[in-house]
N, C-alpha and C positions, 0 to 999 in steps of 0.2 A: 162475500167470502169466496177465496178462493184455494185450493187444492193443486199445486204444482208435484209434475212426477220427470224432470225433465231426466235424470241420467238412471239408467237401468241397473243400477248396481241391487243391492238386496230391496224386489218386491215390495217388500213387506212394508218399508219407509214411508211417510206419507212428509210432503214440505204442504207447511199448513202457513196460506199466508193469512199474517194478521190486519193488515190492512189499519196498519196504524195510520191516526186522524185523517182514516178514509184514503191513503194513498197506498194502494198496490205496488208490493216486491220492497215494503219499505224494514218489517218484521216477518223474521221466517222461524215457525215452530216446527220440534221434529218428533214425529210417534210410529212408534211400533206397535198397532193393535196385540198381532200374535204376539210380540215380546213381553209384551206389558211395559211398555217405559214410555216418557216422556223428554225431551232435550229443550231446555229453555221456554218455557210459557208465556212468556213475554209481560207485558204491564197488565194488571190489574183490568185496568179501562178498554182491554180487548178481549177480559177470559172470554167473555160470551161470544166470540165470535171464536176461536178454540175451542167451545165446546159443540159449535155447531156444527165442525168440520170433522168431529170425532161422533162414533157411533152410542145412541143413545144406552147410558146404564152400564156403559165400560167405565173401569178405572184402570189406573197405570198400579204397576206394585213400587214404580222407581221413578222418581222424577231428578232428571240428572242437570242440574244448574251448571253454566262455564264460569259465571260470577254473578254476584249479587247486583249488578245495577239495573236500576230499575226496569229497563228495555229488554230484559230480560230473565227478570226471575220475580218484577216486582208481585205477578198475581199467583204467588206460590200459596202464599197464607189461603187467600180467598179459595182455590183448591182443594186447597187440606180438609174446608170446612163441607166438601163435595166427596172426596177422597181420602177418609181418616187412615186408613192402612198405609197410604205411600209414604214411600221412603223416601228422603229428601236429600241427594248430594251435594255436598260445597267441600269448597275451601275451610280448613279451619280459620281462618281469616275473617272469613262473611260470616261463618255461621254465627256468630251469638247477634248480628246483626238481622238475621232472619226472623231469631227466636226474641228479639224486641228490639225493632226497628225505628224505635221514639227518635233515635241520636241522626239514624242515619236522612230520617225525613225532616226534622226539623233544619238541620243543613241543607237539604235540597228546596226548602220550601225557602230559605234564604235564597236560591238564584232562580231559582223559579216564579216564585210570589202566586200571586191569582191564577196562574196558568197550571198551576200542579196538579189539581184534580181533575182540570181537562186532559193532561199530557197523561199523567198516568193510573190516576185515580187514588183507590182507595188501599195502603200498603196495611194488611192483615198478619200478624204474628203467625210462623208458624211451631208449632207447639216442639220443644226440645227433644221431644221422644220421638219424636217422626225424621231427625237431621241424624247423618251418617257424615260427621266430620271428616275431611279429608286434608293429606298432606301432600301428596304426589308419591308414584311412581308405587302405588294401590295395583295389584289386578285382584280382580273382584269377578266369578262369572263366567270368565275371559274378559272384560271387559279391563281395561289398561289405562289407565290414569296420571296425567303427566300436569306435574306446578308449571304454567306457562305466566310467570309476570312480564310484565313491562308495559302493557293496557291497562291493567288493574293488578294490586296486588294481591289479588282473592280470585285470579281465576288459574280454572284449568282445564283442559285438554282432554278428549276423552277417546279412547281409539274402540271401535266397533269389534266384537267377535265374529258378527257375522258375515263383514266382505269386507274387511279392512279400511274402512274411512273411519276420516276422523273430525267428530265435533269438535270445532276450535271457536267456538263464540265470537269475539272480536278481534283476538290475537293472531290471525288471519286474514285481516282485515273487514272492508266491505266491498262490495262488487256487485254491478246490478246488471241486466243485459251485457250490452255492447261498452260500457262504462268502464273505467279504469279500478284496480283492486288495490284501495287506499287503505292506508293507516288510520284507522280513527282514532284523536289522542284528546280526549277530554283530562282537562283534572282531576285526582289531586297526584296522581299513580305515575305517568308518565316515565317511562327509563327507555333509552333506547337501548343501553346493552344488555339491559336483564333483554326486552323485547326480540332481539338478534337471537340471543340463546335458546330463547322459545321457541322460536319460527328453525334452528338448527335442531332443537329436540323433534318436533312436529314432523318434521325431514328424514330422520332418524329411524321412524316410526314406519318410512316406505309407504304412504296413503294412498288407498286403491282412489280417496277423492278424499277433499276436504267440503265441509258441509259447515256453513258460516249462514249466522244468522240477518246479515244483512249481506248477500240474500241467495239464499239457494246451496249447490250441491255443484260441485268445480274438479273435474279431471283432469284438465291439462297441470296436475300440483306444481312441478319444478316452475315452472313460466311462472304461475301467479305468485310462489312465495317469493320469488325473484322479482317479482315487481313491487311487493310490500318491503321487501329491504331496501330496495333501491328508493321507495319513499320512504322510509324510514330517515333515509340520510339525506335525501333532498328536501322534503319539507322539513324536518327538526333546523336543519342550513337556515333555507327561507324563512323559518319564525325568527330565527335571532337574526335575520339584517333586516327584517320589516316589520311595519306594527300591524295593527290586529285586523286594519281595514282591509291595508295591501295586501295581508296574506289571504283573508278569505274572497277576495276579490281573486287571486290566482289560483287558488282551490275552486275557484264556480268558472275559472276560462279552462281548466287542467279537464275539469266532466265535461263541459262543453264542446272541448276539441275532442276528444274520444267520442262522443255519441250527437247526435240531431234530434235525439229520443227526447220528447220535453217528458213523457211518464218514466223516463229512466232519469234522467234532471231530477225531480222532482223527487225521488227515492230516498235519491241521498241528498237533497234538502232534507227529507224527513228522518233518516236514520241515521246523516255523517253531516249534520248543521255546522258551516265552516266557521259560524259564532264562537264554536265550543272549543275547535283545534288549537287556532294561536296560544288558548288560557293554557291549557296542558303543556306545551312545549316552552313557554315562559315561566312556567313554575318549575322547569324540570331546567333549563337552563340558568335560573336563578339559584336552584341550590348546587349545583357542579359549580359555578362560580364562587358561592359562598365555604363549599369547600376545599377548593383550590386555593382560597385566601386563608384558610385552616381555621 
C-alpha cells in the first residue's frame, strides 16, 4: 500500500493507491479526512487495502462515484456495510444499478468468466437510502457537478470547492508517470462527440488540476486535455482501419515509445488493457454506420 501526495494543491487530499492485482499507479482513490468524502473506491477486491490507507474508525459522510464501473465504484456496497451514514453519489443512470447490481454483474461475468472474482470481487448492493441521484450541472456544498458522457454513459465530473480541481474519473483519460494521457474506450458507452463535449465542459470549469483515477493528480490541464482529444481522433481512426490484434499491438508500441518505465507499462496493462479499447470503438463505429444507413 501506498499513499501518493505528488501536487501541493489542497493538503488535505490523500491519492490512495490501490495497487490493483498488486501492480502500483494502476488505481487511484481520493479522500479528504477533514472533508469527510471519499472519490471513487475502486473494486471491491482492494477495499482492504483503502482501508488500510485511511485512519482507523473514520468514515466519509459522502462518497462521490465518477461512474459505476467496476474500477471504480465496484466496492461501494461492501463500504456501506462499514459506513451506513454515507452518502453515495452517481449518475442517475448507474444509480439503480448500485442499488441492485444482479443485471449489471451477470453481464460482466459474461466477458470476464473465472477471472471476476479475482479482478474485482465481490459487488455488494448499496441500499437506496444512502444514493443522492444525480443529473449534472448540481452544485451541492460548492461542490459543482458536471454529465461528462462519452466513456460511460453514467459518468460525471465533479469540481472541488476547496482549490479548484476537478475529479474526472476516466473522462480525462489515463496517465501514469512519464506515459502518454490516453483515451480509455471500453464498451458498451463509447461516443466520441458526447466524449469531446465533456473534456470542452471539463475545460470550462478552469482546473487548478485534474485528478484521474488512473493515475494520480495532473496540472499542466490544457497539454493533457489536448492530448486525450487528439486520441480521441487518432485511435477511434486507427480502430476502424485495423482489427483488434493490430490496434492493441499499436496501443503497447504508443506506451512504449513514451516511457522505458516497465512499472509504468505495466499500469496501464493493468488499468487501460489494450484488449478492451478496439471492443468500445467497434461498437461505437458499428452503430454511426447503422445510423447513417437510417
Amino acid at each position: 500500500m501506498a499513499v501518493f501526495g505528488r501536487v501541493p494543491l489542497s493538503p488535505s487530499v490523500r491519492e490512495i493507491d490501490l495497487e490493483f492485482l498488486g501492480v502500483p499507479r494502476s488505481i487511484c482513490s481520493f479522500a479528504d479526512v477533514d472533508g469527510g468524502w471519499l472519490v471513487d473506491p475502486g473494486p471491491e477486491s482492494t477495499h482492504r487495502t483503502l482501508l488500510a490507507a485511511l485512519p482507523a474508525g473514520w468514515a466519509p459522510r459522502r462518497i462521490l462515484l465518477t461512474h459505476i464501473h467496476f474500477d471504480h465504484a465496484g466496492a461501494t456496497g461492501r463500504l456501506l456495510e462499514r459506513w451506513p451514514e454515507a452518502e453515495v453519489w452517481v449518475h442517475e443512470r448507474g444509480a439503480r444499478h448500485l442499488i441492485d447490481p444482479a443485471r449489471l454483474v451477470a453481464s460482466a461475468t459474461r466477458v470476464y468468466g473465472d477471472a471476476f472474482d479475482r479482478l474485482w470481487g465481490a459487488v455488494v448492493p448499496v441500499p437506496a437510502a444512502n444514493v443522492r441521484a444525480l443529473a449534472g450541472g448540481e452544485e451541492v456544498d460548492g461542490w459543482r457537478v458536471a454529465y461528462t458522457p462519452g466513456h460511460a454513459s453514467h459518468h460525471v465530473s465533479y469540481r472541488s470547492p476547496d482549490d479548484g480541481s476537478v475529479f474526472a474519473g476516466d473522462v480525462a483519460g489515463v496517465r501514469v508517470g512519464d506515459g502518454p494521457a490516453f483515451p480509455p474506450t471500453p464498451p458498451p458507452d463509447i461516443d466520441r462527440e458526447l466524449w469531446l463535449a465533456s473534456l470542452d465542459r471539463i475545460a470550462a470549469w478552469e482546473p487548478t488540476a485534474l485528478r484521474i483515477t488512473h493515475f494520480g493528480t495532473w496540472t499542466d490541464v490544457d497539454a493533457h486535455l489536448a492530448e486525450v482529444r487528439e486520441g480521441l481522433h487518432r485511435w477511434g481512426d486507427l480502430a476502424r482501419e485495423r482489427d483488434a490484434e493490430a490496434f492493441g499491438a499499436a496501443v503497447e508500441a504508443h506506451v512504449a515509445d513514451r516511457t522505458s518505465d516497465e512499472a509504468v507499462r505495466a499500469a496501464y496493462r493493468a488499468s487501460n488493457p489494450p484488449a478492451t479499447l478496439w471492443s468500445g470503438w467497434a461498437r461505437y463505429w458499428a452503430q454511426r454506420d447503422a445510423a447513417a444507413q437510417g
